[in-house]
Structures are given as structure tokens and as C-alpha cells.
C-alpha positions as CSV (number, residue, x, y, z in Angstrom):
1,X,0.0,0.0,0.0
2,X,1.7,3.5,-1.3
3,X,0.6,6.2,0.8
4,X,3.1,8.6,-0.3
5,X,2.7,10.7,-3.9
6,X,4.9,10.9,-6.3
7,X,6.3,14.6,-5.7
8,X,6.1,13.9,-1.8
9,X,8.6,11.1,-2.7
10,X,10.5,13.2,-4.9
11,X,11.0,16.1,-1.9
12,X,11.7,13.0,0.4
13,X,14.9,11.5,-2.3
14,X,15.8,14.7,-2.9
15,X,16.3,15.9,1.2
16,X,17.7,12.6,1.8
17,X,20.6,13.0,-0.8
18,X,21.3,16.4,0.7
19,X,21.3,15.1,4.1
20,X,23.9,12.3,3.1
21,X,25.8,15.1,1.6
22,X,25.5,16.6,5.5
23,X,26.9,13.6,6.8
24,X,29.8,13.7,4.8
25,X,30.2,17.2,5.4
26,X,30.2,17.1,9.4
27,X,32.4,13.8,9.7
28,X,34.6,15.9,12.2
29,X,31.3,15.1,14.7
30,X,30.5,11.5,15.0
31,X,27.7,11.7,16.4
32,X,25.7,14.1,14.2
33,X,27.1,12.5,10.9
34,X,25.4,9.0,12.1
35,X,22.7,10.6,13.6
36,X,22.2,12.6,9.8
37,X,23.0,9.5,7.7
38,X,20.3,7.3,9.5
39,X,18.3,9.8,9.1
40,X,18.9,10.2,5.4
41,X,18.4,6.7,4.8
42,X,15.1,6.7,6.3
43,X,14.0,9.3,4.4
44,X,15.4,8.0,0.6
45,X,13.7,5.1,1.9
46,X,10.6,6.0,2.6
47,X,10.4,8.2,-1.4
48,X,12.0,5.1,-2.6
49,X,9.0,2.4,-1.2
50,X,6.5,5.6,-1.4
51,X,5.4,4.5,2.0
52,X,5.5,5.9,5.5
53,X,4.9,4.3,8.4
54,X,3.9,7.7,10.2
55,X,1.5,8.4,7.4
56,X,-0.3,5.0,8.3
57,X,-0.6,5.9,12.2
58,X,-1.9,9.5,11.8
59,X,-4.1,8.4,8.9
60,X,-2.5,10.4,5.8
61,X,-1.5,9.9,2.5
62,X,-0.2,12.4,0.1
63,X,-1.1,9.5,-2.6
64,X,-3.3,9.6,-5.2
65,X,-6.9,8.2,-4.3
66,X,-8.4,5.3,-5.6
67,X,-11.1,6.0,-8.3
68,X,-14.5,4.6,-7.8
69,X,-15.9,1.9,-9.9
């Protein structure tokens, strides 16, 4: 089940590449490049799969709707 649109994903891919670029950036700080890199990864994954765990609990979906028969 997709719950996340196509340019929602797109944002989400796009963030996530430039928060891997963070983590690169910062790898003086341990700590904040991990912490940016997970979270990076979480994100590309989420645009990759179009689905979002988060979007399932609060009941949202930036998907398109299903048409009626």
C-alpha cells in the first residue's frame, strides 16, 4: 500500500541525498554525521518504497486516491 505521492517522494529522495551530503560534510562530529546518515536513509527510503509508516498511524496519505468503480 503506497501512501506517499509521487512529488512527496521526490521532496523525500531529494532531502535525503542532501542530508547524506550533511553527513559527509560534518564527519569531524561523530555523532551528528550517524545521527544525519540514518536519518537520510530513512528518508530516501521512505520516497523510494513511497510508504511511510507515520503516514499510516496518523491516517494520511499524500497519494493519489483510488477511483470509484
Amino acid at each position: 500500500m503506497k501512501n506517499v505521492g509521487r512529488l512527496d517522494a521526490g521532496v523525500r529522495i531529494a532531502l535525503g541525498i542532501a542530508l547524506l551530503a550533511l553527513a559527509a560534510a560534518v564527519n569531524g562530529r561523530p555523532f551528528l554525521s550517524i545521527a544525519a546518515a540514518l536519518g537520510a536513509l530513512l528518508i530516501v527510503g521512505t520516497g523510494l518504497t513511497r510508504f511511510c509508516p507515520l503516514y499510516t498511524t496518523l491516517g494520511l496519505s499524500t497519494g493519489a486516491k483510488p477511483r470509484s468503480a
